[in-house]
C-alpha positions in Angstrom: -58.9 -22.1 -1.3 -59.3 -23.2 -4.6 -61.0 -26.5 -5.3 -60.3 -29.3 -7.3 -61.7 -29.9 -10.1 -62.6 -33.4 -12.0 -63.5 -33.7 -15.6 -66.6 -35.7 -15.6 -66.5 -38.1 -19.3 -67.9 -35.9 -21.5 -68.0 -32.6 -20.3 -65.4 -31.1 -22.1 -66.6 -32.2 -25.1 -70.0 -31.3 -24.2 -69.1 -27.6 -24.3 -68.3 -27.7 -27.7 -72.1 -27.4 -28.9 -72.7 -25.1 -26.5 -74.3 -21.6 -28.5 -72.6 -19.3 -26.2 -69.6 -20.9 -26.1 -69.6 -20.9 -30.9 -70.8 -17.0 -30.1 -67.8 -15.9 -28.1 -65.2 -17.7 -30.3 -66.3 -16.4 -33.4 -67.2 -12.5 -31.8 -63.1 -13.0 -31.2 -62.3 -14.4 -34.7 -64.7 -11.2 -36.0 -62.5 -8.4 -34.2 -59.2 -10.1 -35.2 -60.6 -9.7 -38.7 -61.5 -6.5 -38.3 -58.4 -5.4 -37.0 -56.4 -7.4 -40.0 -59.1 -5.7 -42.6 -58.2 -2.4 -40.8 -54.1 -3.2 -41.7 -54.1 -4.8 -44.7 -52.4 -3.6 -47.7 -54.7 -2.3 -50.2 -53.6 -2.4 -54.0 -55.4 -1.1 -57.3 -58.3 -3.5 -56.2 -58.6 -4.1 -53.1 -59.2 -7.7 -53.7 -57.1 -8.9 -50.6 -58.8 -7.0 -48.1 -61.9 -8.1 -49.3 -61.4 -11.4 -49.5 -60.4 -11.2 -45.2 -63.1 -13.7 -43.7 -64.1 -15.7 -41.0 -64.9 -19.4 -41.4 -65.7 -21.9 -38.7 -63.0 -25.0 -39.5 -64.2 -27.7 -37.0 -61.1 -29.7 -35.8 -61.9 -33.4 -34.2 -65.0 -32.4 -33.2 -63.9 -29.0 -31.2 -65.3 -25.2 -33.0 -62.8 -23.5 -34.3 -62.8 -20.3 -36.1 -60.0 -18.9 -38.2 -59.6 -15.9 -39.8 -58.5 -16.2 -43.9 -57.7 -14.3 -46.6 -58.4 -16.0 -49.8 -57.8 -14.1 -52.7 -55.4 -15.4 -55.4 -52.5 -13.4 -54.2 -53.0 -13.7 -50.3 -50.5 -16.2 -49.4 -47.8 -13.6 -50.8 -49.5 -10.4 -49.5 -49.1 -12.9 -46.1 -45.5 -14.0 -46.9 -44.1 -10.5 -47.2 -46.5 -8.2 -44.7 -47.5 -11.0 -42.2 -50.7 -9.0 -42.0 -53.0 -12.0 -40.7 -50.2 -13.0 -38.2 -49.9 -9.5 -36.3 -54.0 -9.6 -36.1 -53.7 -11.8 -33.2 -51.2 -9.3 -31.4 
């Protein structure tokens, strides 16, 4: 039977510090990366798949990892592969 459950104040946000919790969210952030890095579109340089990152973006307070690309031309590699976006299939 399954129990109920009550958010103590606090608790929630409490989490958000917690090490383990910051290790398992970026560890997933890392293996979309890897898998975007793996299926991105390389030209002459390479400069796009290089610049394929992590970076922890806190939003109000919560951790929050997101995987980037920021080389000059990213946002049009993006706009006409949608590399980043089939990472996260």
């Amino acid at each position: 039977m399954a129990k109920n459950f009550v958010n103590s104040p606090g608790f929630i946000e409490s989490l958000y510090d917690d090490p383990g919790l910051n290790a398992e969210l970026q560890a997933a952030a890392e293996r979309v990366a890897a898998k975007v890095r793996a299926t991105a579109p390389v030209g002459d340089s390479g400069e796009y798949k290089d610049s394929i990152h992590v970076e922890k973006s806190p939003r109000g307070g919560r951790p929050v990892y997101r995987v980037v690309a920021d080389a000059p031309h990213a946002m049009l590699v993006e706009s006409r592969t949608g590399n980043l976006a089939r990472g996260v299939r």
